[in-house]
Phi, psi and omega in degrees: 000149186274127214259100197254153169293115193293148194269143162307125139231178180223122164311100166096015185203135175277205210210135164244125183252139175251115173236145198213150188281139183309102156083040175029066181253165215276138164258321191255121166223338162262151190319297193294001171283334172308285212300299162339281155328293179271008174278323171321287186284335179280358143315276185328327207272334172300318207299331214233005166067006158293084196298129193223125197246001179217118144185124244234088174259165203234178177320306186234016198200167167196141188250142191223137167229114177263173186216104186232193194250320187203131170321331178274005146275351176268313188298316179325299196306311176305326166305304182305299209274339177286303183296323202256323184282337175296323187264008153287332201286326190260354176278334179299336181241023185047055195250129183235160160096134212304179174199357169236156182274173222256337177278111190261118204283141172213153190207143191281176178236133202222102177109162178257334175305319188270317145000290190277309202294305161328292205245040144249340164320291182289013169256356209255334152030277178275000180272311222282352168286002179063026163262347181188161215280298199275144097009325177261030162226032152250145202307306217269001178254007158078005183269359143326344198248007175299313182212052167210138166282330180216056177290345152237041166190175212252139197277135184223141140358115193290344186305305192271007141315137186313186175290325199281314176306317188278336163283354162263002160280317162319310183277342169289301189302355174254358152326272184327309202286338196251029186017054150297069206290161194269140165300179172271341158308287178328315195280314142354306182278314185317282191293345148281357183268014165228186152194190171096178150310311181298354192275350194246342132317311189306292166342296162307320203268298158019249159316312214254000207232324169262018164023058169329290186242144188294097191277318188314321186281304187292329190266011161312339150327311196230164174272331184186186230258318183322327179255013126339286195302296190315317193285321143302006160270327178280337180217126159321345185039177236200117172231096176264012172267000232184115182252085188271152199254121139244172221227121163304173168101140177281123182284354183302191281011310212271342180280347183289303188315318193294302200302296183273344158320317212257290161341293208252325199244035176359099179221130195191076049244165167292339167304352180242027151255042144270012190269322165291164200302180189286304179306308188299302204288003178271314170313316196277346180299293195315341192262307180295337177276344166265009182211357177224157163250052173268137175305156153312312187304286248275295198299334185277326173290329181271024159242012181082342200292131192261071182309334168268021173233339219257074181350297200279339162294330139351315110031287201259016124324110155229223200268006201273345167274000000 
């Protein structure tokens, strides 16, 4: 029987939570899947009395840095807010079966030394994935919102916003107001009844209205949000508690990928072609290997695809295996 390692904690001192997706395969791939996710979790963290002071999601994995009273509220949580977004995410696409592995790796922070070093690793992320030069200019680990409201999109007035923009705002703050996280119809219907700036207002308006994370508590840290940034322009920062998988390859990929799934072969959302037959996702692999420079690896994670069982996924092995 296998033997598991009782998890650490230090009473009054945070947890760095690790979470990575089965055989690392894309879990997030359109804004609402983002947007879902953290409204799941900034619900959750009042149930469970959490403080959540970092967080980074990423294509397969999402890094979270808490702050709880007792490990068994950290545990609650993560279960609670992981079992509700895999079953919306798979009730949206007639979808069955886990999609994060059911254990999540964690590690306490002890000290403002291992502290700082914990939340310039995990904002550092989307760099070393090659999604973006900098940490404040990915969306999805939320420090841009650290001393802005609107860092990815150009700020207008509610007044001189459309009709449209202000009844889907009206409904996140009554959402919000009733600690209500937003669904995937919902959020979906939301972000097409704008484009544009307002669609990236909306996002923003979002992100600033459930306040995932507690910037007072991460810039305590820091003297100000400058030297945040700097110290993660300046250092990769470090985890040696946290045995994390990494996958070669630049993840800016999966957004090209993302582009013609949704474009060229209109699958809408793109998340829902881990839902189609086998026979399907091998055609849509030959079209992503013709329109992207994504690895056999890369194409496989992002349809779900089992390349090492599949005769006909075989197919598309070549010499990058």
């Amino acid at each position: 029987m296998r033997k598991y390692r009782k998890r650490r904690f230090v009473q009054g001192e945070c947890m760095h939570v690790y979470q990575r997706s089965i055989d690392g395969v894309n879990v997030f791939y359109d804004d609402e899947d983002y947007i879902v996710f953290l409204s799941i979790v900034s619900v959750l963290k009042k149930v469970y009395n959490v403080v959540v002071l970092e967080v980074c999601i990423m294509r397969n994995h999402v890094h979270l840095l808490l702050a709880a009273e007792r490990l068994e509220d950290i545990s609650a949580f993560v279960r609670h807010y992981t079992s509700l977004f895999v079953t919306e995410s798979n009730h949206d696409i007639g979808r069955r079966g886990p999609l994060f592995h059911k254990s999540f790796g964690s590690a306490p922070k002890k000290g403002s030394k291992m502290m700082r070093s914990a939340i310039v690793y995990i904002g550092n992320n989307p760099v070393e994935k090659g999604m973006c030069e900098e940490a404040r200019q990915y969306r999805w680990n939320f420090l841009a919102y650290a001393d802005s409201m609107t860092p990815f999109s150009k700020y207008v007035s509610l007044k001189k916003c459309s009709h449209k923009f202000q009844v889907a705002l009206a409904e996140v703050m009554d959402m919000l107001k009733r600690n209500c996280f937003l669904s995937y119809p919902q959020t979906r219907r939301l972000l097409q009844s704008v484009c544009g700036n307002e669609r990236e207002l909306l996002i923003d308006s979002i992100i600033c209205a459930y306040k995932l994370c507690d910037y007072e508590c991460l810039l305590s840290y820091y003297d100000n949000v400058a030297e945040m940034f700097f110290a993660m322009k300046s250092t990769s920062g470090s985890e040696y508690d946290i045995k994390e998988r990494f996958y070669s390859g630049s993840d800016a990929v999966y957004d090209d990928m993302v582009r013609v799934v949704t474009d060229k072969l209109m699958i809408v959302p793109a998340r829902a072609v881990i839902a189609v037959s086998v026979d399907d996702k091998i055609e849509i692999a030959h079209q992503l290997r013709r329109y992207t420079s994504a690895s056999i690896n890369q194409i496989s994670r992002f349809l779900h695809l089992d390349i090492s069982r599949s005769a006909e996924c075989n197919k598309l092995v070549d010499k990058e295996l």
